[in-house]
N, C-alpha and C positions, 0 to 999 in steps of 0.2 A: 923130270925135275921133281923134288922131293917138298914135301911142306915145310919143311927146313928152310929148305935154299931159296923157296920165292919168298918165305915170311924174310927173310937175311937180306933178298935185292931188294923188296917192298921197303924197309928198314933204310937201306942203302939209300934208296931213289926219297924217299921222305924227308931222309937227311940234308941232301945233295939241293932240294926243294926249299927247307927253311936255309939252308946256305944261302941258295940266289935273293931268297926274299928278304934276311939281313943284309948281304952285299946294297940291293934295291933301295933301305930304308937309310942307310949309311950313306949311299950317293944321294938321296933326295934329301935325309939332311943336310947333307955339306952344301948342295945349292941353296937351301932355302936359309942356311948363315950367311952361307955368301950373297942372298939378294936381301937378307936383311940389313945386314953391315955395310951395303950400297948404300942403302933407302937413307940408312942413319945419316951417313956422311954426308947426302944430297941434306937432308933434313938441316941438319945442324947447318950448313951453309945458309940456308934459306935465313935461318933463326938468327945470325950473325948480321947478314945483309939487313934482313928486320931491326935489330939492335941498333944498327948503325944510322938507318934510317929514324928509329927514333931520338937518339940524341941531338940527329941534322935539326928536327923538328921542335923540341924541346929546345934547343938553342935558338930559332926561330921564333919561337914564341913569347920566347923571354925576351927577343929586340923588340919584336912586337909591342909587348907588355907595355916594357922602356919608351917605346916610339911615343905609342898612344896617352901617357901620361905626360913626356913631354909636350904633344901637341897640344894636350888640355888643358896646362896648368894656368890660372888666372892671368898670370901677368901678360903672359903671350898673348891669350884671347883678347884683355883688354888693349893692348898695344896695337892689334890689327883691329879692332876696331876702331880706333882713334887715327891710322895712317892711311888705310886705305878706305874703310867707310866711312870717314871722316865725324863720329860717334863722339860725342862728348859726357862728360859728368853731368847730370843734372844741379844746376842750382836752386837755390831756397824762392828764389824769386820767378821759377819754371814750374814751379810746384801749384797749381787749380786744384784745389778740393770743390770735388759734386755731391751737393747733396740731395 
């Protein structure tokens, strides 16, 4: 064999070498889109059920809100204290000033 023809297979086989190693980088991108484009999909789902969850909540809290000023409002308080703790108005003549 002549120093031609091994520099020409050397050439050959180097070439043949970056071939498999592009082929290699072409297949591991393509998986690593495809476990990305997974991840996404899982992801976005997660972010949806999140969403949805918090509007449950946010709607929740507004009854809430609603409940708790209902139950508080003057006239209510004063009307169970007057029916069930039997609570009355003070009058002018209940009134002892201590000095």
């Amino acid at each position: 064999m002549t120093g031609q023809d091994m520099l020409a297979e050397q050439g050959q086989i180097s070439r043949a070498l970056v071939s498999v190693v592009l082929v290699l980088c072409v297949v591991t991108s393509a998986l690593a889109v495809t476990f990305v484009a997974q991840k996404n999909r899982h992801l976005f789902n997660d972010l949806e059920q999140l969403r949805r969850k918090e509007t449950a909540l946010e709607a929740e809290w507004t009854r809430l809100l609603l409940e708790r000023s209902t139950l508080a409002s003057h006239s209510r308080i004063e009307k169970m204290a007057v029916e069930e703790l039997g609570l009355r108005s003070m009058q002018a003549k209940d009134v002892v000033i201590v000095k």
